[in-house]
C-alpha positions in Angstrom: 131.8 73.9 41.4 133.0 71.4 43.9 135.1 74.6 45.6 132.0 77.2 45.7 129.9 74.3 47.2 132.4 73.3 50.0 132.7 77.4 50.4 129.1 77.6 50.8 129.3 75.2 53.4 131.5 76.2 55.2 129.8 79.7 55.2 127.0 77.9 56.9 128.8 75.8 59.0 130.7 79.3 60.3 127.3 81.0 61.0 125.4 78.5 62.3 128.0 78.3 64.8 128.1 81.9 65.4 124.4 82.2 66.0 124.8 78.9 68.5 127.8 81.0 70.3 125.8 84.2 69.9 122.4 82.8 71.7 124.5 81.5 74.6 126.6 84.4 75.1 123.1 86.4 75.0 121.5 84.3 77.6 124.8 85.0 79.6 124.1 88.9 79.2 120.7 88.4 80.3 121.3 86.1 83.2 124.1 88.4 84.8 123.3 92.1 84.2 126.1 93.0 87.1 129.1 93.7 85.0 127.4 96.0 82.2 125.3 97.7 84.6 128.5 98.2 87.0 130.5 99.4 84.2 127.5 102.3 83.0 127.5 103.0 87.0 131.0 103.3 87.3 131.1 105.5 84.0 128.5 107.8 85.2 129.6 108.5 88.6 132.9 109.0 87.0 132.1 111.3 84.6 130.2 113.5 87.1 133.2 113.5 89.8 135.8 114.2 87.2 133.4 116.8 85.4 132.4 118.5 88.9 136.5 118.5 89.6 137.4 119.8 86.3 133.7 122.2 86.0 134.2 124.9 83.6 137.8 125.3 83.7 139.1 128.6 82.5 141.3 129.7 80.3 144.9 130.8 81.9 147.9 128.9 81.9 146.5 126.5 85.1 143.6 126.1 83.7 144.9 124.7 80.3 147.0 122.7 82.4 143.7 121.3 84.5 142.2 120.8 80.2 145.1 118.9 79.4 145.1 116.9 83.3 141.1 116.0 83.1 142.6 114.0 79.2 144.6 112.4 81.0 142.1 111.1 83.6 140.0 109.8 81.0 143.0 108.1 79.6 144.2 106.5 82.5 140.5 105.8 83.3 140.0 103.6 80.6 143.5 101.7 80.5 142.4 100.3 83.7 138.9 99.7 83.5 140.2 97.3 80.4 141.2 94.7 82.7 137.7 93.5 83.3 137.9 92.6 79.5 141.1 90.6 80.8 139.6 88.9 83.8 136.1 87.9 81.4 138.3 86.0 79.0 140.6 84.0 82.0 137.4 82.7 83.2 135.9 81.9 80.2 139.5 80.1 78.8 138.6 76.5 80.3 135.1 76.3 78.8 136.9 77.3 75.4 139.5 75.2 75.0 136.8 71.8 76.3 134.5 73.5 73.6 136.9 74.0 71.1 138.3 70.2 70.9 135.2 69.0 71.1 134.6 71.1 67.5 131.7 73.0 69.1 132.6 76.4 67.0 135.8 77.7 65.1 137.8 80.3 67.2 137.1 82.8 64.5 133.1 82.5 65.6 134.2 82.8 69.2 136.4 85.7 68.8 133.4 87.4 66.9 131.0 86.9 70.1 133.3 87.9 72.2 134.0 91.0 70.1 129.7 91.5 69.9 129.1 90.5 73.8 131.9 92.2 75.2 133.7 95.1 73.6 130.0 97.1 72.0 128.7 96.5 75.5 131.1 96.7 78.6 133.2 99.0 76.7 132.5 101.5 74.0 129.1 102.4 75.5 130.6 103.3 79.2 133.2 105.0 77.4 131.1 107.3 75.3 128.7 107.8 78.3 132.0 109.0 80.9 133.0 111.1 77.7 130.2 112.6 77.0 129.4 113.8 80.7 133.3 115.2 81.1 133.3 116.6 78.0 130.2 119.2 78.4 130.8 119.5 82.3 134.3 120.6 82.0 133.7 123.1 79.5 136.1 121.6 76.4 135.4 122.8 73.3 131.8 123.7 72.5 131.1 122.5 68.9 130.4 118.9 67.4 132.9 118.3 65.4 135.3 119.0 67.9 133.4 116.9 70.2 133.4 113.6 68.0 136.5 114.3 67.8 137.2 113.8 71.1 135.1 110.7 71.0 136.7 109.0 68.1 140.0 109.5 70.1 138.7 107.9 73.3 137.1 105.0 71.5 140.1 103.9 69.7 142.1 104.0 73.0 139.1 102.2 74.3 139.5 99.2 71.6 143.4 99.1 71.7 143.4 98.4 75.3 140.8 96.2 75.2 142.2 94.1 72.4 145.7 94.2 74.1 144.3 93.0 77.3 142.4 89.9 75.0 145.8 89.2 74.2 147.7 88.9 77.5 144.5 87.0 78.4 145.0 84.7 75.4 148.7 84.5 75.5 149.1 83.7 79.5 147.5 80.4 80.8 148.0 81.9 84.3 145.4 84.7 85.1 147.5 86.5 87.7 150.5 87.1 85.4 148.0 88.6 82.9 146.5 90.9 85.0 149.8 92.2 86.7 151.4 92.7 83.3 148.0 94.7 82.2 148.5 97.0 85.1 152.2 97.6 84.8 151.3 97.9 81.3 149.0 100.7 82.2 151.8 102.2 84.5 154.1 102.6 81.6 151.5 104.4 79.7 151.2 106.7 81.9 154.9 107.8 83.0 155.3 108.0 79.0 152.9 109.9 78.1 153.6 113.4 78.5 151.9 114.7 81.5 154.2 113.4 84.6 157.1 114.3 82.9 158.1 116.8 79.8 158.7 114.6 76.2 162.0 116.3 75.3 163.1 116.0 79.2 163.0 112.5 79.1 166.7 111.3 78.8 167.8 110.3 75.5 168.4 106.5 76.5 164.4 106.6 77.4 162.9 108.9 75.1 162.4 106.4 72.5 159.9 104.6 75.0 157.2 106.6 74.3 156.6 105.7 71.0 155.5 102.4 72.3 152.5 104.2 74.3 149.2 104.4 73.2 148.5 106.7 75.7 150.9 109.3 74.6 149.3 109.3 70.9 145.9 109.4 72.5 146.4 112.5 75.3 148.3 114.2 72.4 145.4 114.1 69.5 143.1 114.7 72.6 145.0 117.9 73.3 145.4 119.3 70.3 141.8 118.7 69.2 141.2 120.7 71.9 143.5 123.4 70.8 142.3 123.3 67.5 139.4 124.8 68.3 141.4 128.3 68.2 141.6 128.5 72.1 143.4 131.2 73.1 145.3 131.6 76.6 144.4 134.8 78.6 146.2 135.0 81.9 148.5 137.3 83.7 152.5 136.9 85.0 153.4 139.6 87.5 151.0 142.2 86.7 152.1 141.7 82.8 148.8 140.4 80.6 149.1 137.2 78.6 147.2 136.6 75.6 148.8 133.8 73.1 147.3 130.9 71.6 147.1 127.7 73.6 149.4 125.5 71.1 152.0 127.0 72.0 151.5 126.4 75.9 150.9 123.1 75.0 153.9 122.7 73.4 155.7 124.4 76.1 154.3 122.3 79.1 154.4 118.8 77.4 155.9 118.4 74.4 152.8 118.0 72.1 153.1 118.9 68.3 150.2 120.9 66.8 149.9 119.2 64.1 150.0 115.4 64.9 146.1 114.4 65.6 145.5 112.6 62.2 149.0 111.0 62.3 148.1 110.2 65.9 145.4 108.5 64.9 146.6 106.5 62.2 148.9 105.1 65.1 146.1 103.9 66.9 144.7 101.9 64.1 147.9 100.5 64.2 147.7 99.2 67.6 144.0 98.2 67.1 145.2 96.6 63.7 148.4 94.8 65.6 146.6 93.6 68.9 143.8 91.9 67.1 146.3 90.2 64.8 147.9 89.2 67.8 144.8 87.8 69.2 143.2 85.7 66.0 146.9 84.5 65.7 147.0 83.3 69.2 143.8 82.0 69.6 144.3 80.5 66.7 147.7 78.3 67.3 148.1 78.5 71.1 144.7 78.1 73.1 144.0 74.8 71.9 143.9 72.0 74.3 146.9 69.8 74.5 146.9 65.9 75.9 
């Protein structure tokens, strides 16, 4: 009896507090509309510059080639528009830790509003906006499932990086050697993930690098969603026709296996699941305050 009271409690304690953090995060929102209303800016013009570049791209070989290139703009697109989430919780790290050893609210409450605040707002929606506009404008696959899909894909990228740049932000007391390892970060990701450079060309001593690149998981289930959708390539090389389905280009031209979008993105939940362990666990033992 004793336990299921102090449970009940504590339940009550934990939501009070969330509603507390909740009301001022809100007021925050509704003070300084700049950074969501930049971010759906930045996401439409976006979309419609990389849609008009990539408009209706055909179906040869360069044209497959442009598909699989306007993926990878997305991608690279949203590993660095992440580091805002970085820079939102450097500023907000002093205020936290007075807060927090004052007993204002548990970390779990304040990961939860930043999770609500941040993430559903400044993040998923751009991305599904910028998606949504490339998608049509470019001429990918024209049927729904194929299409949320597609999304699905971009917004577990979207909450990987997000939650990975939470926890350089937590991790690091320093701001600027956050942000500098978040864009070397994003760097990486894009060397590794198949579109600069073949998979199977990389040298063996490297190759195993790309398995540590959520990029690469996320341009490949991108690209063979797209494939999926039984697109064929119909070009011609010297005057002979070409007329072959476009999984095997794909695996030509980068390395992509036909058949790895679910398994791709059960590795994505993996990053999601490992980043925000990483976060709670941090936030947890090391941003405390310390006299």
């Amino acid at each position: 009896m004793q336990k299921r009271d102090r449970r009940s409690t504590y339940a009550a304690t934990f939501l009070t507090q969330l509603e507390v953090l909740s009301a001022r995060e809100w007021k925050i929102l509704k003070r300084d509309y700049t950074l969501f209303f930049t971010h759906v800016a930045v996401a439409s013009v976006l979309g419609v510059f990389c849609g008009g570049l990539y408009f209706k791209t055909d179906i040869t070989i360069a044209g497959f080639q442009s598909r699989v290139g306007c993926l990878f703009f997305l991608g690279a697109l949203i590993a660095f528009s992440s580091l805002s989430a970085l820079y939102n919780v450097v500023t907000i790290r002093p205020l936290f830790l007075r807060e927090r050893s004052a007993s204002f609210y548990s970390p779990t409450a304040w990961l939860l509003s930043r999770f609500i605040f941040d993430v559903l707002p400044l993040r998923i929606i751009p991305t599904i906006i910028v998606s949504t506009i490339v998608y049509w404008m470019a001429g990918l696959a024209h049927d729904a499932a194929h299409f949320f899909k597609f999304l699905f894909i971009l917004v577990l990228y979207t909450l990987a990086m997000t939650l990975w740049n939470f926890l350089l932000a937590c991790f690091f007391s320093n701001g600027g050697i956050a942000i500098l390892l978040s864009a070397l970060t994003a760097l990486y990701q894009m060397t590794f993930a198949g579109f600069f450079v073949h998979l199977n060309d990389i040298p063996p001593v490297l190759r195993w690098l790309q398995w540590l690149c959520p990029l690469k998981y996320t341009l490949e289930a991108l690209s063979v969603n797209e494939v999926g959708s039984g697109l064929m390539i119909q070009d011609s090389l010297q005057g002979v026709p070409v007329n072959v389905s476009a999984s095997l280009i794909m695996n030509l031209l980068f390395g992509f296996g036909s058949n790895n979008y679910y398994r791709d993105v059960l590795v994505l939940f993996a990053y999601i699941a490992g980043f925000g362990l990483g976060v709670i666990g941090i936030v947890w033992l090391k941003v405390r305050e310390r006299r």
